[in-house]
N, C-alpha and C positions, 0 to 999 in steps of 0.2 A: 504494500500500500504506500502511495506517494505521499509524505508531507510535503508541506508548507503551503502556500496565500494559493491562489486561484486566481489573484488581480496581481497587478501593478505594483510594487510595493511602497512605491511613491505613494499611490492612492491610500494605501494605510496611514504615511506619516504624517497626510494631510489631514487625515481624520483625526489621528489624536488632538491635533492643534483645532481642530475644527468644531470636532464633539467638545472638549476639556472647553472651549469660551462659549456654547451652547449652554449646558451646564452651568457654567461662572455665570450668565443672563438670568437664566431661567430662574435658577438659585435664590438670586438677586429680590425676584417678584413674589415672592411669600415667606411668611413665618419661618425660620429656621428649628422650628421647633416642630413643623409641620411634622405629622405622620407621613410613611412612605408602604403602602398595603404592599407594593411587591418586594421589598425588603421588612419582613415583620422582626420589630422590638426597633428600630433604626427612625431617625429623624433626617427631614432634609439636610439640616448640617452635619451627621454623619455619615450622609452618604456622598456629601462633595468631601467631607476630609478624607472618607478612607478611599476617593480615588487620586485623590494628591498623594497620599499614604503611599498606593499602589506604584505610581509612577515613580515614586521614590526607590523601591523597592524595585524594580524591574530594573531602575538604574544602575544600582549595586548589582544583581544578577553579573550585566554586562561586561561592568567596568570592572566588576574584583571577581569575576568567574567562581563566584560560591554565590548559596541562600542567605542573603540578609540578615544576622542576628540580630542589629544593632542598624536604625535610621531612624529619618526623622518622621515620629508618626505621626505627630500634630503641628499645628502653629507655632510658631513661636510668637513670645508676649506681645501684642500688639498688633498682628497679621491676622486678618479677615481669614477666615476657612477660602474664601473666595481666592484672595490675595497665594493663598497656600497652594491651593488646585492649579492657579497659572504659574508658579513659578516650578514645580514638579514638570508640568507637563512640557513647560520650555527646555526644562534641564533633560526630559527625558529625550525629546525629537531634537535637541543637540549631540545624546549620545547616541542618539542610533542614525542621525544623519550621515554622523562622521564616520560610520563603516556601511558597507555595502552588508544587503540582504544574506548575504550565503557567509558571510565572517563568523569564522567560528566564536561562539557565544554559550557559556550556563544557560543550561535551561531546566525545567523541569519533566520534559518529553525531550526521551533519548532517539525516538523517530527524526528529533530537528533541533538539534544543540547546534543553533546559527543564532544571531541576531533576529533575524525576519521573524523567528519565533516570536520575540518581541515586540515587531513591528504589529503584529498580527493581533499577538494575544490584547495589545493594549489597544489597540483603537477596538476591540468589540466592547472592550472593559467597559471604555470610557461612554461608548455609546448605547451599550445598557444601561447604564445609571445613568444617562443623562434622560431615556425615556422612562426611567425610575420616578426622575423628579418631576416631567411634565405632567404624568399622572396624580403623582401626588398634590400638585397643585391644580390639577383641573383645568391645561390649558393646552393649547392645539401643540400636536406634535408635528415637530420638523419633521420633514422627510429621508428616510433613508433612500441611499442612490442603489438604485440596481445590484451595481456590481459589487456594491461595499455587503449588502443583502446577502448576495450566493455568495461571497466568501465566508462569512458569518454562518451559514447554513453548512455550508463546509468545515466552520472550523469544531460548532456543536456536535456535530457527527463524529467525524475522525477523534478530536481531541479529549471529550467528554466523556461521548455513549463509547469508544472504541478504547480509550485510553483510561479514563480517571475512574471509569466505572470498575474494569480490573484491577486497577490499583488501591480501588477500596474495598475491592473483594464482592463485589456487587452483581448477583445474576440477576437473569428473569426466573418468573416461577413455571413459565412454560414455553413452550417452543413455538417459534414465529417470526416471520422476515416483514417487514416492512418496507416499502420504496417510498423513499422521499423527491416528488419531483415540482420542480419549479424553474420557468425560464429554461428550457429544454435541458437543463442538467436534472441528474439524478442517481440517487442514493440507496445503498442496501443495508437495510440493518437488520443484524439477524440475533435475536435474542433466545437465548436456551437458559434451561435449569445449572449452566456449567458455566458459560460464557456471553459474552457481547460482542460482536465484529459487525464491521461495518465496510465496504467498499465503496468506489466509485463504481458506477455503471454507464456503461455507453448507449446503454438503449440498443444495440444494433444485433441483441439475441435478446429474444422473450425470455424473462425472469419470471421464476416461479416465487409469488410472494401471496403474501397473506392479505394484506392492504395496500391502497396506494395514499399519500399524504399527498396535497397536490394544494398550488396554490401562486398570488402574486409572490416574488422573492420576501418581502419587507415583509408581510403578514405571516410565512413560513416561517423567518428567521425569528421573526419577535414570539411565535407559536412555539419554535421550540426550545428556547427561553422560559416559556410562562411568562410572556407578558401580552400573551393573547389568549383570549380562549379558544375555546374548540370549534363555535361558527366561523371564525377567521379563517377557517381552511376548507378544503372539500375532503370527505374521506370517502373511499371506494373500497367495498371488501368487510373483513373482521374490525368492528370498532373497539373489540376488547385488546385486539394485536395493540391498536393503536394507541389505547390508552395506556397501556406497559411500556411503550417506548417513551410517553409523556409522563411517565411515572418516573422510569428509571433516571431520565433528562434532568427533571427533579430534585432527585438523589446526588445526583452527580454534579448537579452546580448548583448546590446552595451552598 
């Protein structure tokens, strides 16, 4: 199975910069003390600190090739959570500007100990919590661009359902494939009582599957996330296959 991005990787570094002052806005126009329903027990303001947090910590990743014991989680005295979020994420898209996508880099998936890891992992970061907060304030969601979508759809699959879910020991309780397709790309995940794998599929041989998940990119990507429900999508087949793959997705990124 291939890792890494599916786009550009340009296109990611401009998301970070892009999502991280979305965020910093939106942030901005409600109570910091706001509730956030798809992060439960968290407030607006902790969910812009812990993505400055985050960029913090991806930086060290990079730049000292180990995990983090030791950064800056919060503010320092006087710095707005806001003020916090944009100096992280400038320090971050400085450090990974400065090497190319394929530069070897720590990571935490041994499939893709590059930079681009980075690149990847943090622009979805940042642009999930940034429709964290839109939600939580009750106000029109920016749009996700296409291609930033199917890489995001791409990286839940591979990284998550394929990777994080082994690593936390995590099966299904029964056996079932499901295709995930959107924007003529598409996805095989196949969940058993033992295992979770997942592939890219070409479409160009009939796949024997249990369901098909099917949808715009943005409405897929944020679906399989949880931060859409289950009208967002169309499902074709077994809705129980379906909902175990939106179970286990679950599990694996909270």
């Amino acid at each position: 199975m291939r890792s890494g991005s599916v786009i550009d990787h340009g296109r990611l570094l401009d998301a970070i910069g892009y999502e991280a002052e979305l965020l910093v806005e939106v942030s901005r126009s409600g109570s910091p003390e706001a509730a956030v329903p798809t992060c439960p027990g968290w407030t607006l303001s902790e969910v812009v600190r812990h993505v400055g947090s985050v960029h913090r910590a991806a930086s060290h990743w990079v730049l000292h090739g180990e995990a983090p014991r030791r950064w800056q989680r919060d503010p320092v005295p006087g710095q707005t959570v806001q003020g916090y979020l944009r100096d992280g994420a400038e320090g971050l898209r400085d450090v990974l500007a400065a090497r190319t996508p394929t530069t070897s880099a720590a990571t935490w998936w041994d499939d893709d100990p590059t930079a681009g890891f980075w690149y990847r992992r943090m622009a979805h970061e940042t642009t999930m919590h940034r429709v964290d907060a839109e939600r939580a304030l009750g106000v029109e969601s920016s749009e996700i661009a296409h291609d930033v979508a199917l890489d995001g759809i791409d990286e839940a699959l591979l990284l998550w359902f394929g990777h994080r879910l082994p690593m936390l020991g995590v099966t299904g309780t029964r056996t079932a494939t499901v295709a995930v397709a959107a924007a003529g790309c598409r996805w095989l995940a196949r969940m058993t009582p033992e295992s979770t794998v997942v592939r890219r599929s070409s479409g160009a041989e009939p796949d024997e599957v249990d369901a098909v998940v099917s949808g715009e990119p943005e409405q897929v990507y944020l679906w399989l996330w949880g931060r859409q429900g289950p009208s967002a999508v169309s499902v074709a087949g077994d809705h129980d296959a379906v909902g175990q793959l939106w179970a286990l997705l679950r599990l694996a990124t909270r």
